[in-house]
C-alpha positions as CSV (number, residue, x, y, z in Angstrom):
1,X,87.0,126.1,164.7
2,X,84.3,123.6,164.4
3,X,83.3,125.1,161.2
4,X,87.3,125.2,159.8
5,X,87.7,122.1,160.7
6,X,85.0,120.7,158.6
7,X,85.6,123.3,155.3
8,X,89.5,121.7,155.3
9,X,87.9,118.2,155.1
10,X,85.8,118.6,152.6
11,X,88.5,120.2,150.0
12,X,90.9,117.6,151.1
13,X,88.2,115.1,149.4
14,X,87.7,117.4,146.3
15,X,84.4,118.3,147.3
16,X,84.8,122.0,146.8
17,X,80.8,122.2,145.8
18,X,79.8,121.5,149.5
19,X,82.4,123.2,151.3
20,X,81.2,126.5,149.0
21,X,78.1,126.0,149.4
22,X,78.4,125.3,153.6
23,X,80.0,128.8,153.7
24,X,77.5,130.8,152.1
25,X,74.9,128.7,154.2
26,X,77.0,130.4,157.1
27,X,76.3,133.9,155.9
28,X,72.5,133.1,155.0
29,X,70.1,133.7,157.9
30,X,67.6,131.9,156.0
31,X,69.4,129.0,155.5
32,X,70.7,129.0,159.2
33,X,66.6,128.8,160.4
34,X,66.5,125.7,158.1
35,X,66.4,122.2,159.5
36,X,69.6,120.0,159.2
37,X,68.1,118.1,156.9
38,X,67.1,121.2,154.9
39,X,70.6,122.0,154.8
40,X,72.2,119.1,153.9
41,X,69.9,118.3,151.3
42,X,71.2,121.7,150.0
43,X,74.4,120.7,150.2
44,X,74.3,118.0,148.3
45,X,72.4,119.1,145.7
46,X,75.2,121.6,145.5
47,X,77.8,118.7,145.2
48,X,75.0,116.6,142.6
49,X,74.7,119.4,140.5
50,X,78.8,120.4,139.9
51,X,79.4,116.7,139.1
52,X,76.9,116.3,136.4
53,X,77.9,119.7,134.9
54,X,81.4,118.4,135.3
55,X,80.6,115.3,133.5
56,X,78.7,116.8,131.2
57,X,81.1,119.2,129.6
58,X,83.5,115.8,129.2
59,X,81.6,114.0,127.2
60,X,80.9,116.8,125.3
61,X,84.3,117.8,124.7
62,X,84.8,114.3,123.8
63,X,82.1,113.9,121.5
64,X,83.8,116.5,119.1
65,X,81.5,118.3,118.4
66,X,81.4,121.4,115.9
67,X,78.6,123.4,117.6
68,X,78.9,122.6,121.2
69,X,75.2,125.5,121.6
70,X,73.2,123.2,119.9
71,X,70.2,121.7,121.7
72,X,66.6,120.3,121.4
73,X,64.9,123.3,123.0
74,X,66.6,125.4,120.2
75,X,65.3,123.5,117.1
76,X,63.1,125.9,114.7
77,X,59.5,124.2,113.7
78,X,59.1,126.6,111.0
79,X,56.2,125.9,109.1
80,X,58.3,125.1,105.8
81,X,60.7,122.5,107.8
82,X,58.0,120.2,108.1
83,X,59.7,118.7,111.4
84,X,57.8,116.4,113.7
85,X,58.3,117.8,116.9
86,X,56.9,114.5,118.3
87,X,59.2,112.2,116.4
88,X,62.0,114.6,117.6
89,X,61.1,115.1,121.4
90,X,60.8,111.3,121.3
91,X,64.2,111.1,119.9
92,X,65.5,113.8,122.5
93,X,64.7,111.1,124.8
94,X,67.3,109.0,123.8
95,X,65.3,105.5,124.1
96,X,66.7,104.9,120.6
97,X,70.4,104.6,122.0
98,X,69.1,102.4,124.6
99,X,67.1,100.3,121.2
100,X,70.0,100.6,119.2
101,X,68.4,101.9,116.9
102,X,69.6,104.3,114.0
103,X,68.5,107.9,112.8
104,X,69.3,108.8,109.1
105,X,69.0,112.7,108.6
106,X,68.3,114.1,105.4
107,X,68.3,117.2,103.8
108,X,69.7,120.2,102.0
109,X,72.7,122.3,102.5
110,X,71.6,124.7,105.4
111,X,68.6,122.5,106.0
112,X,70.1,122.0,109.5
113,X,70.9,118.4,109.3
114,X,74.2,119.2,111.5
115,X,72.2,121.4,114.3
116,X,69.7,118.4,114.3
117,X,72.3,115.8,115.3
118,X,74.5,117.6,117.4
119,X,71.1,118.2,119.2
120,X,70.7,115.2,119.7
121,X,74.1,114.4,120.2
122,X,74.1,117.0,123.4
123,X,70.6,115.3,124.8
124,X,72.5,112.0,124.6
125,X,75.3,113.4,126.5
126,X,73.0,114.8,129.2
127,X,71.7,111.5,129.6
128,X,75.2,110.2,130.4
129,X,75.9,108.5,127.0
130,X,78.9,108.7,125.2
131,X,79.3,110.2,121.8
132,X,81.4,110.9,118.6
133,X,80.8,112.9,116.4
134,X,82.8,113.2,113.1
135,X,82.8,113.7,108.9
136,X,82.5,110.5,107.1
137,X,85.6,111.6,105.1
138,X,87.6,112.7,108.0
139,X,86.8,109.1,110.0
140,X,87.9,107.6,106.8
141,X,91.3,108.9,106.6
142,X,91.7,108.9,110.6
143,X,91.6,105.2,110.4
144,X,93.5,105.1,107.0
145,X,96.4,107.0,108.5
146,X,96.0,104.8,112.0
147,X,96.2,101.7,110.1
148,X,99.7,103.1,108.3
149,X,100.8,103.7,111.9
150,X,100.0,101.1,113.2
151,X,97.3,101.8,115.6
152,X,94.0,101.1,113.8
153,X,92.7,98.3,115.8
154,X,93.1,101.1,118.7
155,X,92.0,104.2,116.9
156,X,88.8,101.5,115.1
157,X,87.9,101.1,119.2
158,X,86.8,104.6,119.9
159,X,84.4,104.8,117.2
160,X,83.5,100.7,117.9
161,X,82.6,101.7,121.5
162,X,80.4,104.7,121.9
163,X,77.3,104.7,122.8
164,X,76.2,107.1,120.1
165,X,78.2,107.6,116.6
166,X,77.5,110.4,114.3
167,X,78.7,110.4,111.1
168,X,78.1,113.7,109.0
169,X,78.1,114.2,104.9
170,X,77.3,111.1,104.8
171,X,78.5,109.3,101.6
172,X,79.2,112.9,99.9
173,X,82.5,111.3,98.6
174,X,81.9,108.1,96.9
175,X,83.6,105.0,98.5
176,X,85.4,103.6,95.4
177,X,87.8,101.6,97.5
178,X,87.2,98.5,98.8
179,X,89.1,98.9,102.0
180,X,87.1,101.9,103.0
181,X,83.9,99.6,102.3
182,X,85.4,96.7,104.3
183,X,86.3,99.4,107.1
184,X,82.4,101.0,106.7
185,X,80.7,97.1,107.2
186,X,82.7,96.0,110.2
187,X,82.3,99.4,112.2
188,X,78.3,99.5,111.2
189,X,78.3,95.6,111.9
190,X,80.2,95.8,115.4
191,X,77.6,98.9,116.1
192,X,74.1,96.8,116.7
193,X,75.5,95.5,119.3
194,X,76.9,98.6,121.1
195,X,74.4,101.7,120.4
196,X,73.4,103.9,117.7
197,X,74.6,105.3,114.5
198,X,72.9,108.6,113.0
199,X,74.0,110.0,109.7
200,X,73.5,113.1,108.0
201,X,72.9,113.2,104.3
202,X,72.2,115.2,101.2
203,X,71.2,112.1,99.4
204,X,68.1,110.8,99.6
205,X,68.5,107.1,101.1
206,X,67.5,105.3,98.0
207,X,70.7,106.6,96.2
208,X,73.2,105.7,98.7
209,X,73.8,102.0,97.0
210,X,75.0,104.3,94.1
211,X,78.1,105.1,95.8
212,X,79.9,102.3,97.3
213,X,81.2,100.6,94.8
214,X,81.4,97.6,96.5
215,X,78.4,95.5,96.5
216,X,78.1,93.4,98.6
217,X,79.9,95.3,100.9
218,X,77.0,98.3,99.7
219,X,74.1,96.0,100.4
220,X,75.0,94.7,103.7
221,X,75.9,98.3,104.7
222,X,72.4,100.3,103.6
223,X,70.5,97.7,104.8
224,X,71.7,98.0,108.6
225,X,71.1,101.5,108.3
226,X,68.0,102.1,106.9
227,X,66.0,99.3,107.8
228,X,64.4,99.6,111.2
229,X,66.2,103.0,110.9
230,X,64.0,106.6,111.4
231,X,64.2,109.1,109.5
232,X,63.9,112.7,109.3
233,X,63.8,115.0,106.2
234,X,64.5,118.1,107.1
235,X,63.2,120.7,104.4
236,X,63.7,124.7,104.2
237,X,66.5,126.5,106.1
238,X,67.6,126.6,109.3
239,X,67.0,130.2,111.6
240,X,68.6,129.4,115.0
241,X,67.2,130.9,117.9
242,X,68.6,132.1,121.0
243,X,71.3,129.9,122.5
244,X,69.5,128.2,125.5
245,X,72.1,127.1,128.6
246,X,73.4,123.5,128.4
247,X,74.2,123.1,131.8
248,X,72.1,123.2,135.1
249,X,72.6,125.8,137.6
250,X,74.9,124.7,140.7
């Protein structure tokens, strides 16, 4: 009774972790031999581990992300890539969000510019950060169509607030309007004081004044992101391995 008692409490609080892992201590003789502090340690572990798993998948399904299987352990250092796995393990580490400090990612089609940021997108999330990831273009008319609505000072907020912003084809479109450049120099100017900003691009850094047509608006913007920015080149293509798991075992 003892034992019932104790189970109904803890789904009453929404700890189903514990009370599943208390019964299956029940049916373990090995567990039963093990101190009370043994088990309870167990316990919560049990408990620990569902919440950050639970966690984990929301800020991933927040984050938007295209290729949720995407992770540092699965990025290819083939020979022809010319990666540096020590720049990128130090960038799995997320002490750049902490910095605020940017990551522009360059590259070909199929160069696995997208893999490479959603990487690191997924390591940020594991380290509690939040994220958003999105197309320039489809940011760009997101807050065009929120500002006809209405709502762009609230729809502006979530990408103003993450932790971690990833913006993808990266100036593949040329920004020939100057409210799109305005919209582009108050997000990246709000962003050094929040977190971090990485970018994926086809174009090589040096041309990306080339296609805002806006100035002023194109100097202030390029130099916020490259400066004091790294940078990887990504060369070759892209062969994925194996899918490796996301989350940790309960």
């Amino acid at each position: 009774m003892l034992n019932e008692n104790t189970r109904v409490k803890l789904r009453k609080m929404a700890l189903s972790q514990m009370d599943e892992e208390y019964e299956r201590q029940l049916r373990d003789e090995v567990a039963l031999n093990l101190s009370f502090d043994e088990r309870f340690g167990m316990i919560i572990d049990s408990e620990y581990a569902r919440r950050n798993n639970n966690r984990l998948k929301r800020l991933i399904k927040s984050a938007g992300f295209s290729d949720t299987t995407a992770c540092v352990e699965n990025i290819s250092y083939d020979i022809e890539r010319k990666l540096n796995a020590s720049l990128i393990q130090t960038l799995a580490s997320c002490t750049f969000i902490e910095d605020k400090r940017n990551l522009c990612i360059l590259g070909p089609t199929g160069a696995g510019k997208s893999f490479l940021a959603t990487a690191f997108g997924i390591a940020a999330c594991r380290k509690s950060f939040t994220v958003k990831y999105t197309g320039l273009q489809d940011m760009l008319i997101e807050l065009a169509a929120a500002k006809m609505a209405g709502i762009f000072n609230k729809t502006l907020a979530v990408y103003n607030t993450v932790k971690l912003l990833i913006l993808d084809d990266w100036l593949m479109f040329d920004i020939m309007d100057d409210g799109e450049a305005s919209i582009l120099y108050n997000l990246i100017e709000k962003r050094k004081y929040v977190g971090s900003i990485i970018v994926c691009s086809q174009i090589d850094a040096k041309g990306w004044h080339s296609k805002i047509s806006n100035k002023i608006a194109a100097d202030s913007i390029c130099d916020r992101l490259v400066n004091s920015s790294y940078k990887i080149i990504v060369e070759g293509e892209m062969r994925r391995k194996l899918a490796a798991p996301i989350f940790a075992e309960a």
